[in-house]
N, C-alpha and C positions, 0 to 999 in steps of 0.2 A: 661336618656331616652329623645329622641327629642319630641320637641310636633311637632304636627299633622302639626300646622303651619307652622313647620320648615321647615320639612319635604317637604313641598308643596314647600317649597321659593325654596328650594334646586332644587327638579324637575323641577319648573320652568325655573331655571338658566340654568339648562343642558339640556333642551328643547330648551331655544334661543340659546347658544353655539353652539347647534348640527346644527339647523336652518342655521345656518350662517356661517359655516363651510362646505362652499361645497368642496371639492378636485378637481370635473371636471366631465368631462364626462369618460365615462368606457371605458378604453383604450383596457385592455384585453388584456394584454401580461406580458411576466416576468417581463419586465422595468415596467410597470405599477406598479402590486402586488410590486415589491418590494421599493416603493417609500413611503410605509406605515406601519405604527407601525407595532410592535409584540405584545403591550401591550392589554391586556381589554377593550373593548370599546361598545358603541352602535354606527347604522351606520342605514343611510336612504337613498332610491333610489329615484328620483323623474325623472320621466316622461312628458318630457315637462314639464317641472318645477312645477307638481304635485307630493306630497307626494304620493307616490303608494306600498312601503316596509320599512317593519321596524324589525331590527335585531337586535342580541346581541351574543354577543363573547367575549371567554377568550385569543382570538388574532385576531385583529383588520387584519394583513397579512394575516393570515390562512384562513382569511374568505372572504378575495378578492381572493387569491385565487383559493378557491372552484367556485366562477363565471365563472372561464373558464372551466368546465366541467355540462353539466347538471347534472351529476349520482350525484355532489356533491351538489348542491343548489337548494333551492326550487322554489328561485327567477325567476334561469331561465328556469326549469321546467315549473313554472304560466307564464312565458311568453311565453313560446312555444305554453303552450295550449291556452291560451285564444288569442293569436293570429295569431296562425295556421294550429288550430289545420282542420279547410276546406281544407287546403292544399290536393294536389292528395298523397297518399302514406305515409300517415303523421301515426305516431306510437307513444304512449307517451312514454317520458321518465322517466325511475323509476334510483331507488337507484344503479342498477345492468345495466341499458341499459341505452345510449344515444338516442337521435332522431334520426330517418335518418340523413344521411350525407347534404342533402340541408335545413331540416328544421335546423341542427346546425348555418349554413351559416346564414340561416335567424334569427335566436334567437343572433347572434353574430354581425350581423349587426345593429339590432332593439339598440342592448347594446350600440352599439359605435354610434349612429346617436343619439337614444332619452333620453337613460340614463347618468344619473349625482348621483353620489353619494356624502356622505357627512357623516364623521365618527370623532367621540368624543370619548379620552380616557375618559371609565369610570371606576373607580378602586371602587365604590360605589354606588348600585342604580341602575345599568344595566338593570336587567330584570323588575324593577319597570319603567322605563323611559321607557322600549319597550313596557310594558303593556299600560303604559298611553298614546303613541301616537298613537298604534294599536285604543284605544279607541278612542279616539279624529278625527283621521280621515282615519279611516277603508280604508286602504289605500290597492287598487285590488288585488295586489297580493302578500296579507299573506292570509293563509287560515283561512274561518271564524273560532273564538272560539280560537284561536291558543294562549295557554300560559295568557288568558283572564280572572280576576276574576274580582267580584262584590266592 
């Protein structure tokens, strides 16, 4: 069994790997999505080069993927609303419905001007590394409590 300190060194490590490990800015296209594992991993969006999401997946593609549809991610769902959502005509987006057609444009432009991702294969530790950055810097748009323990 690992001790506790180990433990830490280990999320430590995969917290600066992750850090520093940007890909770029979110292109949002197939060429994009497919320029990226298949494998496991954690992955963080930063906004203006703020921490603002923190994710985790059992395919690093699948889940770039899912960005380019609202119905699929919550990321950019929380973008939608919390940034348009005054917008005239503006409707949220669920599991089953996208945005209106111009708040898509806008939640798709927001991606490729301010968003930067940045994704680590993790084959070990995943959702402990997403819990621990969610904690660390409650970053706007995962929803509060989200996958969170003491």
């Amino acid at each position: 069994m690992l001790s506790e300190e180990k433990i830490q060194s280990y999320l430590d490590f995969m917290e600066n790997e992750l850090m520093k490990n940007k890909n770029g800015k979110a292109e949002l296209s197939s060429n994009w999505v497919n320029g990226f594992t298949d494998k496991p991993g954690t992955y963080v969006a930063f906004e203006d080069g703020k921490l603002v999401y923190v994710g985790e997946t059992g395919s690093i593609r699948g889940r770039m993927r899912d960005l380019l549809d609202s119905r699929h991610h919550t990321l950019r769902r929380n973008i939608g609303k919390h940034n348009f959502s005054r917008e005239k005509n503006y409707k949220d987006a669920t599991t089953k419905r996208k945005f209106p057609k111009h708040i898509e444009e806008k939640v798709d432009l927001w991606f490729k001007e301010k968003i930067t991702i940045s994704t680590l294969i993790t084959k070990l530790g995943r959702k402990e590394l997403e819990e621990r950055l969610v904690k660390k810097h409650n970053p706007i748009y995962n929803k509060k409590g989200q996958r969170i323990s003491d």
